[in-house]
N, C-alpha and C positions, 0 to 999 in steps of 0.2 A: 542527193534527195533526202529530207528529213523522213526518218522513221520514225512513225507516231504506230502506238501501241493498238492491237485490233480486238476488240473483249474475242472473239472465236476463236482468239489462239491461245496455245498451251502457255504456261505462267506456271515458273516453278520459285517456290518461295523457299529456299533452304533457312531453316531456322525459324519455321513459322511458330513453333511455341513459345518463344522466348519476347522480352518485351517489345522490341522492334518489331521481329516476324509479324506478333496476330494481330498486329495495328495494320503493317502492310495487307496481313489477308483480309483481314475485315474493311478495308478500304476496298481494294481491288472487286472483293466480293459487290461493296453497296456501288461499284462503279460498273458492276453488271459482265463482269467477267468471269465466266463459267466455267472454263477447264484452266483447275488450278493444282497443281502437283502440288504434296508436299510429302514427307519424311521425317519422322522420328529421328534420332541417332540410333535407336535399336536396330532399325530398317535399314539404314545411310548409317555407314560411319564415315564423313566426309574428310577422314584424317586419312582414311583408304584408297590409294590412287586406283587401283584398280575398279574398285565397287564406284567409285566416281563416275569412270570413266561407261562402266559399265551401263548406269543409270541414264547416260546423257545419250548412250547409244541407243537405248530402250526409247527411251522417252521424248526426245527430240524437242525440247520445249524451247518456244519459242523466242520465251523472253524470260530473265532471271531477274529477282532481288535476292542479292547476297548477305542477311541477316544473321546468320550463323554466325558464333563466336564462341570466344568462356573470354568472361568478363568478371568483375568485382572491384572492388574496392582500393583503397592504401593496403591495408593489410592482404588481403588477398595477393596482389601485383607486388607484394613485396615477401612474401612468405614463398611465392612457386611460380617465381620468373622462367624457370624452364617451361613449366606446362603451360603459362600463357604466348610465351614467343613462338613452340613449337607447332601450336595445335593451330592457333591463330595463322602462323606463317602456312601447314600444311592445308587446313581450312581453302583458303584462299587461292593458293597456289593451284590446287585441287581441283574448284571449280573453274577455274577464270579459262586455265587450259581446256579443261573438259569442253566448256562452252563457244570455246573458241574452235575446236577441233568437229566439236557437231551441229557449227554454223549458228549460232547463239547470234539471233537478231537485234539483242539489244541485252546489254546488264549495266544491275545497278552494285553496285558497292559501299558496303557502309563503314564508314573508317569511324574517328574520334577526334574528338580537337585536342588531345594527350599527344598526341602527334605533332604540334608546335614545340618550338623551345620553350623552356623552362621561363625565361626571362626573355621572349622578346617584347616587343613595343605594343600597346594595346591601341587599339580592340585588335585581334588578330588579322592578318593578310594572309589569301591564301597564297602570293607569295613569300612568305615569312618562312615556309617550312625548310628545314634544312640551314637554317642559316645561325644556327646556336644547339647549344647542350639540352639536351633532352630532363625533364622532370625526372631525376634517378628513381622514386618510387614506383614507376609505371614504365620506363625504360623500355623491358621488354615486350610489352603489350604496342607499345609506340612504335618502337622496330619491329614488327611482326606487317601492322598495319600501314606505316610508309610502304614498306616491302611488296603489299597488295596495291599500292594505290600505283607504286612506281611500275609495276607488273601489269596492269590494266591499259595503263597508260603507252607502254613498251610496245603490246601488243597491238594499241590501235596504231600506232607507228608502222608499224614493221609489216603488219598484215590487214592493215583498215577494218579495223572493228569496229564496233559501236559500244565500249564498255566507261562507263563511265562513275568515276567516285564520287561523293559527298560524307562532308564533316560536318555531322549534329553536334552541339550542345550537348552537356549532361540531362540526361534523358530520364523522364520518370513516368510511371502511369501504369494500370491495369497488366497484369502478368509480370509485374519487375519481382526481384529477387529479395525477400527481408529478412535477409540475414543479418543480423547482428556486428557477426566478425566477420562478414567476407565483403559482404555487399556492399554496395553504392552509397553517398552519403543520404538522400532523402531514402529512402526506401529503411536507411539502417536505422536512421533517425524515428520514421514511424513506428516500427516494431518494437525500438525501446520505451518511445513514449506511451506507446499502447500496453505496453506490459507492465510497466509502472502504472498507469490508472487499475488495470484490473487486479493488481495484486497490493494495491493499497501505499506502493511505495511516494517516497517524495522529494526523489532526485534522480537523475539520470546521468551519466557522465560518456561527455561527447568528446572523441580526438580533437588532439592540437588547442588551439585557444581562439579560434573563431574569425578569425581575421580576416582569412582568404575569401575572396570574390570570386564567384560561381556562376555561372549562367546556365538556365535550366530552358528544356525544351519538353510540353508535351508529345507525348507517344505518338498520339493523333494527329497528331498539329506536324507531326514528321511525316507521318502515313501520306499524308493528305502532300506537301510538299513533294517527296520522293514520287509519286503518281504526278504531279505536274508538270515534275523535271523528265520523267519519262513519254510525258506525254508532248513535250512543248519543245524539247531541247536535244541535239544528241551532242557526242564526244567533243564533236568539236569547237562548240559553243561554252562546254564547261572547262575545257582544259581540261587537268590533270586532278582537281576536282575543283569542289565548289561546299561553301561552307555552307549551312543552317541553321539559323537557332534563333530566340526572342530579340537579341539584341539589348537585354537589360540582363544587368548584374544585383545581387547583394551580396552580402556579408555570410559565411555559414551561420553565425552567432544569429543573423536576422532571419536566415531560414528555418533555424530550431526554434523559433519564436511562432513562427508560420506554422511548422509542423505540428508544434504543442499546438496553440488555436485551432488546428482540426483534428486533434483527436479527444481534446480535452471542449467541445463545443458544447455537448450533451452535458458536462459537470463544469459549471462556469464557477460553483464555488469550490473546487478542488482548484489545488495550487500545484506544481512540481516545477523543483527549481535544476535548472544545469549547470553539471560540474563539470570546467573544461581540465581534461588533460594533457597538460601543455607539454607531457614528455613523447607524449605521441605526434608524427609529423604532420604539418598540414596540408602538403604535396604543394602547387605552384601555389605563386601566393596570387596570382590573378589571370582566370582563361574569357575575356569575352571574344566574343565571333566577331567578325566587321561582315555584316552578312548586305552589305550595299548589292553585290552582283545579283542576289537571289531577289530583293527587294526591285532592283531597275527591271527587272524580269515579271514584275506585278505580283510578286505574293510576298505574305509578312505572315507571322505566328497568329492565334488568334484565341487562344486560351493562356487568359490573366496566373498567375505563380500561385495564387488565393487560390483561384476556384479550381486549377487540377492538381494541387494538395489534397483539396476537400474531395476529390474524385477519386483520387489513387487512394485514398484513406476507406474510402467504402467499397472500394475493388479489394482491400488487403481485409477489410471485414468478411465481405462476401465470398473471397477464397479460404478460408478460414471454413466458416457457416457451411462451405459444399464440403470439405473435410472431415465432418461430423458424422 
């Protein structure tokens, strides 16, 4: 019997402040679902199996999105391999049991598509996984996250769960991270180009040399997907998971073109030109989704690459502005 989600039961969103989480809570919220747990890391270290376990015995909640992560960039994922395999692997590990052990009605799982080979056949399948070498810049983050999905998956096996993965697209929007050195490429991309208009500069210098094909997903456009899939679909209908994302690619070189255009929209005779450095890696050279299962299932992305640039660009102003 399919289990469709009930707004009067508990919902615990691990990871609600980060960019995935407060898209899910802010969806769930306008979807009129009222008892919704969350947790700081200060509250929850969910690296803690005991305080894990602890929380799921208190709390009993009904249904999980598993958002939590530590995430970043090339440089990040290549600078401190250990602290994204370990945390990531304990992360996950941490809840999936938890929620399996205090009768968890349904979870969601959120993996990445860094989790395909480096070089398989595009657009991706989600059969493709496992079947070639992993992108060595993100290696560890990729093994961490197989590890959850193969884990989800094990356990609805073995014990008939209801937990179920999906694989987003590079993700950007409202609460992402802009860091310069660690972060994601749009997000990193904003905060350079924005610190270049305000400080008068007139160039920017972006890794690698532009080449690689990227497929990006709003935040929202996730939110909104993942509550679908919760609502419409269980384990057994996705498999071991299921992919998400726009379904269109460009170029990074065409994204910093995109990102410049909305930060530089307000100063249309200010110029800044990009310098690629092609000594830095540009990790795979092409990730799209083949997101046909999610599309035969009646849903598709619905915010254009233009205009949630132009969105995340006034989210990273606006978080800025409440800093003040």
């Amino acid at each position: 019997m399919r289990i469709t989600m009930n707004p009067e039961e508990k919902v615990f969103v691990a990871g609600h402040r980060g960019l995935v989480g407060s898209a899910v809570l802010k969806r769930l919220k306008a979807e009129g679902f009222c008892d919704i747990v969350t947790r700081t890391h200060a509250e929850l270290d969910l690296t803690n199996q005991e305080a894990v376990n602890d929380f799921f015995y208190k709390e009993r909640p009904a249904y999980v999105f598993l958002a939590a992560a530590k995430v970043g960039g090339i440089a990040a994922n290549s600078n401190y391999p250990a602290d994204f395999i370990y945390q990531n692997m304990m992360i996950g590990f941490n809840v999936v049991h938890a929620a399996y052990k205090s009768g968890v009605k349904k979870l969601l799982n959120l993996g990445s598509s860094c989790i395909y080979p480096r070089l398989a056949p595009q657009p991706l399948k989600e059969e493709y996984l496992l079947t070639g070498a992993l992108e060595p810049t993100n290696e560890a983050y990729a093994v961490a996250k197989i590890a959850v999905i193969k884990l989800c998956a094990s356990y609805n096996r073995q014990y008939g769960t209801n937990f179920i993965s999906v694989m987003p697209a590079n993700l950007y929007g409202p609460e992402d991270t802009y860091d310069t050195e660690n972060g994601h490429v749009l997000p990193s991309m904003i905060s350079k180009f924005h610190a270049a208009k305000t400080s008068g500069q007139d160039k920017v210098v972006l890794w690698g040399d532009g080449s690689p094909y990227r497929e990006f997903l709003y935040s929202e456009d996730l939110a909104e997907a993942v509550l679908f899939i919760m609502q419409n679909k269980d384990a057994s209908d996705t498999g071991e998971f299921v992919n998400i994302g726009s379904g269109c690619d460009l170029t990074i070189r065409e994204l910093a073109a995109l990102a410049r255009d909305a930060v530089y929209a307000d100063a249309p005779a200010r110029t800044c030109l990009v310098e690629w450095d092609a000594s830095k890696p540009n990790g795979s050279p092409k990730k799209l989704l083949d997101v046909s299962r999610l599309a035969s299932w009646g849903w598709r992305a619905k915010t254009p690459l233009e205009t949630g640039i132009k969105r995340a660009y006034e989210a990273f102003l606006s978080s800025r502005a409440d800093k003040k």
